[in-house]
N, C-alpha and C positions, 0 to 999 in steps of 0.2 A: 843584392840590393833591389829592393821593390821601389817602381814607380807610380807615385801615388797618384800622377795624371792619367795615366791608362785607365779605361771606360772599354765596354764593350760597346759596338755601334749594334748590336742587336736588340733590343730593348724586348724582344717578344718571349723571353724565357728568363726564368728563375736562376737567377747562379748559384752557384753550389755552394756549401757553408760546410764547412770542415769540423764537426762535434767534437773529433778525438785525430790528433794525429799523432804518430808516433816521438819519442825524444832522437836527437839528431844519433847520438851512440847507439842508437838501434837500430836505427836506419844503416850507420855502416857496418853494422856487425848482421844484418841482414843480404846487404851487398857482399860482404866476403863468403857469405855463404853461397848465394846465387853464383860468385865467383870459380867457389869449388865445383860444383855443379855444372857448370857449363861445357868440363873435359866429356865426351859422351861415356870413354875409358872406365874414368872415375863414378859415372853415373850407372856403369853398367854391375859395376860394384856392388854398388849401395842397394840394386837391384838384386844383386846374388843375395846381401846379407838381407832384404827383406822375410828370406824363409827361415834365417834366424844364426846364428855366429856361424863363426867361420876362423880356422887361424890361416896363417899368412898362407902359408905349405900350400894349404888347400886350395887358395885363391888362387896361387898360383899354377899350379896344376890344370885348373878349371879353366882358367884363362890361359895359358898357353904362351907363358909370360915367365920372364926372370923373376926370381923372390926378391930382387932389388926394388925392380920396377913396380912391382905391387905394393912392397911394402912404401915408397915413396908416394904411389897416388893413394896410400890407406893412410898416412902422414899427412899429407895434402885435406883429408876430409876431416882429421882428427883435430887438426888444427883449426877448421872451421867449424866444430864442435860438431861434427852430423856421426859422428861415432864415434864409441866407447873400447878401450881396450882391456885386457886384464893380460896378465903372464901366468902362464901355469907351465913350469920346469924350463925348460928351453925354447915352448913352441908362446904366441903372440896369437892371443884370439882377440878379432873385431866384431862387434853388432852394431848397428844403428844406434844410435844415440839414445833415442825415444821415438813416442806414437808419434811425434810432428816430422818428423824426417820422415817415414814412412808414407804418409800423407803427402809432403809434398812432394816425395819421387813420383807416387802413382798420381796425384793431381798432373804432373807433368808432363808422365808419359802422355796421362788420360788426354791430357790437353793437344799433346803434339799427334796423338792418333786420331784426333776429329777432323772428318770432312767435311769439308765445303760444301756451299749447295753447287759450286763450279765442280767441287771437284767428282761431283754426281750423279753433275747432268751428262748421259747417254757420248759417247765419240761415234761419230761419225767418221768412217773408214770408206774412201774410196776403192775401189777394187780400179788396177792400174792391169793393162794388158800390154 
């Protein structure tokens, strides 16, 4: 519910006007993605299948993990559409869904690898005797 009394007491800036925003079914179907996303497990995943498919076996393998547990977090991302599966004889290959998953993994990493100008500035180490 919007309340249609609320004002900003700052009158010295422009408010912002919203041209395009999303429909609300996009918005959750955006959030269940961010959802899947959030396991780092699952994230590290979607990292592997960046260099390009992969079936379960191998994931598992790689990771150092049960073929359950893999196939459940490879469940987990397929169900939030961020990959594609196909079957070939007995073995379960996954890739990335498409170029937008790809993107936003490295957008994310890229994001969560960026420092600060705190985290930059010089530490200063006393020498303790």
């Amino acid at each position: 519910m919007i309340d249609d009394d609320l004002t900003c007491e700052q009158r010295d800036h422009t408010p912002p006007t919203a041209t395009w925003l999303p429909l609300r079914r996009d918005l959750e179907t955006a959030a269940e993605m961010f959802r899947a996303l959030a396991d780092p497990l699952r994230l590290r995943l979607l990292s592997r299948l960046a260099v390009g498919e992969a079936c379960v076996t191998e994931l598992a393998a790689l990771e150092g993990d049960k073929l359950t547990t893999i196939s459940a977090r490879l469940q987990a991302l397929h169900g939030a559409r961020l990959v594609k599966r196909r079957r070939d004889a007995r073995h379960v290959f996954y890739a990335l869904a498409d170029e937008h998953v790809l993107l936003l993994v490295q957008s994310a990493i890229g994001h969560a690898t960026e420092r600060t100008a705190a985290d930059q500035a010089p530490v200063n180490i006393k020498e303790t005797k």
